[in-house]
C-alpha positions in Angstrom: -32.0 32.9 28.1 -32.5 29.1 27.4 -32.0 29.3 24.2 -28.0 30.8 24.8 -27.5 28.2 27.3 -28.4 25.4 24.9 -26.1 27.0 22.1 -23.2 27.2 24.5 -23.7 23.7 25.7 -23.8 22.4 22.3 -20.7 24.5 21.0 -19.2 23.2 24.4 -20.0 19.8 22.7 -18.9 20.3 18.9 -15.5 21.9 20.1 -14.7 18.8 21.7 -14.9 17.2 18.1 -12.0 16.2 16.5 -11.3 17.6 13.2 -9.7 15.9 10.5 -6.3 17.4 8.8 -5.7 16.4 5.2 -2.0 17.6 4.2 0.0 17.1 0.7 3.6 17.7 -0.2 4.1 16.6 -3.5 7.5 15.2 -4.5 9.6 12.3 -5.7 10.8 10.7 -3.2 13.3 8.1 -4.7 13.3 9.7 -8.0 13.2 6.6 -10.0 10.9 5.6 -12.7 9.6 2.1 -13.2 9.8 0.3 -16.1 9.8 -3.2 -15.0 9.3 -5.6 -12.3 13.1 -5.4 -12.0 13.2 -2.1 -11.5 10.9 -2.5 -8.7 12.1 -5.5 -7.3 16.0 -3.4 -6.1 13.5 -0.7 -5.3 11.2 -2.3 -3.0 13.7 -5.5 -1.9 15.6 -2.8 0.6 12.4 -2.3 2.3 12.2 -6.2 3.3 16.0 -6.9 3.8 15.9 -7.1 8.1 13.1 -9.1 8.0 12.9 -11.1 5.0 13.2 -14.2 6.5 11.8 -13.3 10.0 8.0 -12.3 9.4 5.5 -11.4 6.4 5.7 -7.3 5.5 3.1 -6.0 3.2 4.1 -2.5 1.7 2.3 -0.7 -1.3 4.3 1.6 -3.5 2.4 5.0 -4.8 3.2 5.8 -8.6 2.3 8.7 -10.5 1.3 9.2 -14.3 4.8 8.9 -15.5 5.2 5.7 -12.8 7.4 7.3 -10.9 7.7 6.3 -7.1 6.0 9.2 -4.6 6.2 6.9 -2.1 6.4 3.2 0.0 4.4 2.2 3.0 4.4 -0.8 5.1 0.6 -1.9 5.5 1.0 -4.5 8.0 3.4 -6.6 9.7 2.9 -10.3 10.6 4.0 -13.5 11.7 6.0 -15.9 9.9 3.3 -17.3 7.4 0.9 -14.6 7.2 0.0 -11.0 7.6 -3.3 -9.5 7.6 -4.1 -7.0 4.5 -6.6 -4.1 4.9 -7.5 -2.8 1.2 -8.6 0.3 2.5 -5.3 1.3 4.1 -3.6 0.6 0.8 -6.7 3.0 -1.1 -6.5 5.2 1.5 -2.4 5.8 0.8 -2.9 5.7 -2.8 -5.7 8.4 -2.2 -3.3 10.8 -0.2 -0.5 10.3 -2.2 -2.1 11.3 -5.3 -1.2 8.5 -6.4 -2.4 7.0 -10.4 -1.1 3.4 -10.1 0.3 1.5 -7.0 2.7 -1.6 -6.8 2.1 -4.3 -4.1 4.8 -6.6 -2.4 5.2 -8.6 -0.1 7.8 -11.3 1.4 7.2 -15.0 2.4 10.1 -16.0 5.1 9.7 -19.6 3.8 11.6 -18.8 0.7 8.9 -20.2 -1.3 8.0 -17.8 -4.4 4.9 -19.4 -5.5 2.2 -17.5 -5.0 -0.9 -19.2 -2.4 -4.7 -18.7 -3.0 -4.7 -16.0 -0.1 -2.0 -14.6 -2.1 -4.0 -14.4 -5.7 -7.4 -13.6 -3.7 -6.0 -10.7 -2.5 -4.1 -9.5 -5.8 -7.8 -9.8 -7.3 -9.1 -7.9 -4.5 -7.1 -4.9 -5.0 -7.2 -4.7 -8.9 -11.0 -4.8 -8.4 -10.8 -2.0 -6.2 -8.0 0.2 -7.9 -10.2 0.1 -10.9 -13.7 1.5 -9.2 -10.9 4.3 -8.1 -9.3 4.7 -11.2 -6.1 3.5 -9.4 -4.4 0.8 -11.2 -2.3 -2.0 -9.6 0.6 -2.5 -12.0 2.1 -5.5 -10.2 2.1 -7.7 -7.0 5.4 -9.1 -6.3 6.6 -11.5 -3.6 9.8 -11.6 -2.4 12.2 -14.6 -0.7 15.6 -14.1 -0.1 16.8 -16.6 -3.4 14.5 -13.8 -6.0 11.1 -12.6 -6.7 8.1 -13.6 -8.3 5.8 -10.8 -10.0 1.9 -11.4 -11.1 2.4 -9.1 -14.0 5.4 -10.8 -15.7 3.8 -14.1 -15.1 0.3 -12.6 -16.9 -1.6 -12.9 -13.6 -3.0 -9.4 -13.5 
């Protein structure tokens, strides 16, 4: 009899455990392919365009084989110098998405397009990481309101 008590109380228990849900919907979003940083430059630009000159957005862009978009996600918001970047909420898109190759961007509201260290440490960062995943970062571009500036056209990747 103690033995059904103790495997009711412990399926009490595990019940109360959430599960995880994994879902997938494959399609093309925006239906364009990528070439060149151009391409996604009027791509991702309409992402930043209410708050380009407000506060730092971080989004990733998911690409597959033929580097077409699947999809953009903002990773973090912050203020107006910085934002905080969590690599494994860009992986962990990337990962969902089924993605091959991913695109990084992000917006300084000073209007400056150089990039800083923080900036470069953290492009460095998520190549490292993309490439223990097989998941290649293609290009890191900032954004101001005058242009952008991308890490692959300026051989920085």
């Amino acid at each position: 009899m103690k033995t059904n008590q103790t495997e009711m109380s412990l399926k009490s228990e595990l019940s109360e455990i959430q599960e995880i849900s994994i879902s997938y919907k494959p399609r093309n979003i925006l239906g364009n392919k990528i070439g060149s940083s151009f391409d996604v430059e009027k791509i991702l630009r309409l992402f930043f365009e209410d708050e380009m000159d407000y506060r730092e957005n971080f989004f990733v862009a998911i690409l597959n084989n033929q580097n077409e978009i699947l999809g953009v996600k903002r990773i973090s918001t912050g203020g107006m110098t910085s934002t905080v970047v969590d690599i494994r909420l860009i992986f962990q898109t990337a990962i969902l998405g089924h993605a091959t190759s991913i695109i990084v961007a992000h917006n300084h509201p000073s209007g400056t397009l150089n990039p800083s260290e923080p900036d470069k440490t953290i492009t460095n960062k998520i190549k490292t990481a993309g490439s223990y995943l097989d998941i290649k970062l293609l290009d890191h571009l900032i954004f101001s309101r005058e242009g952008y500036f991308s890490f692959a056209d300026e051989g920085m990747l």
